[in-house]
N, C-alpha and C positions, 0 to 999 in steps of 0.2 A: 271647700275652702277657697278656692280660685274663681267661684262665684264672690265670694264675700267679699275678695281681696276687691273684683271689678266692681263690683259694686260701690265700697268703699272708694274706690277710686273716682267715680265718676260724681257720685254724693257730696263727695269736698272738695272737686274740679283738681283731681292732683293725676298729675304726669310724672310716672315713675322717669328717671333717667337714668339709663345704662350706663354712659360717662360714669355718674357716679357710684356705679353698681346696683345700684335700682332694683334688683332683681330678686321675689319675694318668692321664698318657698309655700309650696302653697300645697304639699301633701304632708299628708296628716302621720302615715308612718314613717317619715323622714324624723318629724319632729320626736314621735316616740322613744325613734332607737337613739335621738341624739340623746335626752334627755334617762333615758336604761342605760347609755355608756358612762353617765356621770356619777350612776347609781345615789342620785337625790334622796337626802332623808329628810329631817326635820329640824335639823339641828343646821343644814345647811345655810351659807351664806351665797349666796353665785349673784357671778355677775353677769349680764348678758348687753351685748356690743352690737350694734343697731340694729335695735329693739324692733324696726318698724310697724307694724301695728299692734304685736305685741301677741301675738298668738303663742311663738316659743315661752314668753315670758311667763304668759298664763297660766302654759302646761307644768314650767318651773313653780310657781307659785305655787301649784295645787300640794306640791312636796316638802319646798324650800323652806324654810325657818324666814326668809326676808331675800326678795331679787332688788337688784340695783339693774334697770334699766338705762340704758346709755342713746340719746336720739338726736342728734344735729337739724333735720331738720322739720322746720317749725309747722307745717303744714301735716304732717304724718304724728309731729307729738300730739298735736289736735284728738286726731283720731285715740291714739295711744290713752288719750287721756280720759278721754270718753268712753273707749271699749273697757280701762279697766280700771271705771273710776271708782269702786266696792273696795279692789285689793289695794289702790293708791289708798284711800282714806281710812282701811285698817292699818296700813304701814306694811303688809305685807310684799307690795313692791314700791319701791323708792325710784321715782323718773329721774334723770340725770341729764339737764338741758346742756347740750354742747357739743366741739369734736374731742372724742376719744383721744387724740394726741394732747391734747391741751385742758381739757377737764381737770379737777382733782379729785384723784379716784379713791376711794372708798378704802379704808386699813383693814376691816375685819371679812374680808372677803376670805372664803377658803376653796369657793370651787369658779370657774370659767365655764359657761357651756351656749355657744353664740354662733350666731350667723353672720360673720362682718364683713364689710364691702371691700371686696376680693381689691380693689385697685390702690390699696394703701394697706393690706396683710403685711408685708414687712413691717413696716413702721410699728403698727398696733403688736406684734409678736413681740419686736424686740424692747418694747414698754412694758409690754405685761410680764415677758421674763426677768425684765429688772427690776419690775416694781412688787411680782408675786412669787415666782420661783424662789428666790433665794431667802424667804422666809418657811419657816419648818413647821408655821402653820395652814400650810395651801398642799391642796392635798392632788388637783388634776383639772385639765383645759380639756375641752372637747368641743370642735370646728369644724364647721363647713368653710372649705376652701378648694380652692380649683384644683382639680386631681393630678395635671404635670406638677403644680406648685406641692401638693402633697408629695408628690414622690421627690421633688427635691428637697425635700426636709427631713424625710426618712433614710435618701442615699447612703448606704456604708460601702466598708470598702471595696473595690470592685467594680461598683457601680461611679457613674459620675458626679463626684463629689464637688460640691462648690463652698463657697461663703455663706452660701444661707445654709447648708445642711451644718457646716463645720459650727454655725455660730449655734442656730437653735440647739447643736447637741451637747452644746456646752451648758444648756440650763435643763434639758428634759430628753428621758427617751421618746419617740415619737414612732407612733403605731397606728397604720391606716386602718380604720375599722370598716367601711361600707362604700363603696363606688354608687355614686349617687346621677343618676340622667340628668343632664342639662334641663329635659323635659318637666320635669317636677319646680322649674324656677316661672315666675310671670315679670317681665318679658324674659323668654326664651333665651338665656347668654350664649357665647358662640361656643362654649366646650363645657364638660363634666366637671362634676366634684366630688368630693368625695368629703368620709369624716373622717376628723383624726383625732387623736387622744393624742394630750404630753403629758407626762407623770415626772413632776421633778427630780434631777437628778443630784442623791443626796451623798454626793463625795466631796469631800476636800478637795480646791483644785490649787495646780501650783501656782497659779496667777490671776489676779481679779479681772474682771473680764473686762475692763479697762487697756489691761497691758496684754490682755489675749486677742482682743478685738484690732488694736492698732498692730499688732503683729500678723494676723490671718490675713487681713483686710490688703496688707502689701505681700502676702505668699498668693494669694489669690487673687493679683491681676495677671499673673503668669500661673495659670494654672498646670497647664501642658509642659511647662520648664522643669529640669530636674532641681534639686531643694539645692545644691551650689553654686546654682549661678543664679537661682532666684534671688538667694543669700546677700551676690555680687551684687547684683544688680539695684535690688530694692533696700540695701540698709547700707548706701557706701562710707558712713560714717564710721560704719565700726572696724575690729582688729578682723576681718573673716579667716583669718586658717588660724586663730586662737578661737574664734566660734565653732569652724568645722570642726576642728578636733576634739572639742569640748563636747558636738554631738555626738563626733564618732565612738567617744569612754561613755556615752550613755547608751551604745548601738543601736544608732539611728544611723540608717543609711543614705550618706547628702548626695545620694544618685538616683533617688527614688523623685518620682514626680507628684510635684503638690497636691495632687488630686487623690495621691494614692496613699496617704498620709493618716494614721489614725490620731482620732481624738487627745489622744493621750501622746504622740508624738508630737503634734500640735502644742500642747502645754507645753513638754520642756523645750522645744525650740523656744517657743514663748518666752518662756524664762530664762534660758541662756540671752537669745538678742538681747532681750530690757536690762540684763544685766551687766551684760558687755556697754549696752546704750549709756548707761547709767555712768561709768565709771571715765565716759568722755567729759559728765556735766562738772 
């Protein structure tokens, strides 16, 4: 495959850029086990997030009921469209000209299974858990992504917890499946990856993630602060020892440090702040 990619490459005069994440896998059992963790059937919808030549996509297609291909740029759709121009014209994969943040993505999607460009993974995660998680017909994501950026999404408690673990596990468990070599990328990125699985998570939560988000977001510029003077500090509008003691009848302890904070802690602080917030407007 890492012939074909050069090949390809040199055929349509294209220069991968690493800036942009540029960076093609190009072994063949990467793509296997990504595409066995989604467990593809026929009935499948997936959608796959820069698509580049389309090799992942094909392997999706041979299973998928229909891929949605997702490719920003225009010199690589070229290829894209040419390699798999049989399954475009049966409709079994649908190209999707654009960027991922800005596109309009597709309703009847139910699985994710993608390789996308490691240097804008936030952004792309926290779109597709709002725009896919919290519907009850998507059934699981599976991604290659930079392997420290994997274990921060996986972090529970104990571990160093941040904003991005706290937010992603607000829409999905998340479970590393494979540590994958740098080596298996062309060109060569500076560090690993790995795969991950997110399986949405399907609870009632006490606060839309609206009012969960502007709340973590200001617990989580002081991460290392214990949870009452974070309290102090970042929401001085409100009543705080009618907050604090409001955690305390919930037994949450506001001398615990933000970091150390579960999921579910997280919600009712959540929903006590906004609602304290609330009661100033």
């Amino acid at each position: 495959m890492l012939s074909e990619i050069i090949r390809l490459c040199k055929k349509y005069d294209i220069r991968l850029s690493p800036r942009l994440s540029q960076h093609f896998l190009h072994a063949e059992h990467v793509l296997d086990l990504e595409v066995s963790a989604a467990s593809i059937s026929e009935n499948d919808i997936v959608l796959d997030i820069g698509a580049g030549f389309g090799f992942l996509t094909e392997k999706l297609a041979k299973f998928a009921k229909r891929v949605y291909a997702v490719e920003i740029d225009p010199r690589i759709l070229k290829v894209l469209s040419v390699r798999l121009r049989d399954l475009i014209d049966s409709g079994r994969v649908v190209v999707i000209r654009g960027d991922i943040l800005r596109v309009d993505l597709p309703t009847d999607v139910n699985k994710i299974v993608s390789n996308p460009p490691f240097h804008i993974i936030s952004h792309i995660l926290f779109r597709i858990a709002r725009t896919y998680f919290v519907k009850s017909s998507f059934d699981l994501c599976v991604l290659i992504v930079q392997l420290d950026y994997a274990k921060k999404m996986m972090a529970r408690l104990g571990e160093k917890r941040s904003r991005l673990s706290a937010t992603i596990q607000y829409f999905a468990e998340v479970e590393i499946l494979h540590r994958i070599s740098r080596r298996n990328f062309f060109p060569v990125p500076e560090v690993d990856a790995a795969i991950v699985r997110l399986v949405p998570r399907r609870v009632k939560h006490l606060v839309d993630f609206e009012v969960y988000n502007y709340v973590i977001t200001r617990l989580f510029n002081m991460p290392n602060r214990v949870l009452r003077r974070v309290i102090r500090h970042q929401f001085p509008d409100i009543n705080t020892r009618l907050v604090l003691e409001e955690l305390i009848s919930h037994g949450i302890s506001i001398t615990k440090r933000i970091r150390e904070l579960s999921n579910e802690e997280l919600e009712v602080i959540a929903k006590i702040i906004w609602e304290h917030s609330k009661t100033r407007h």
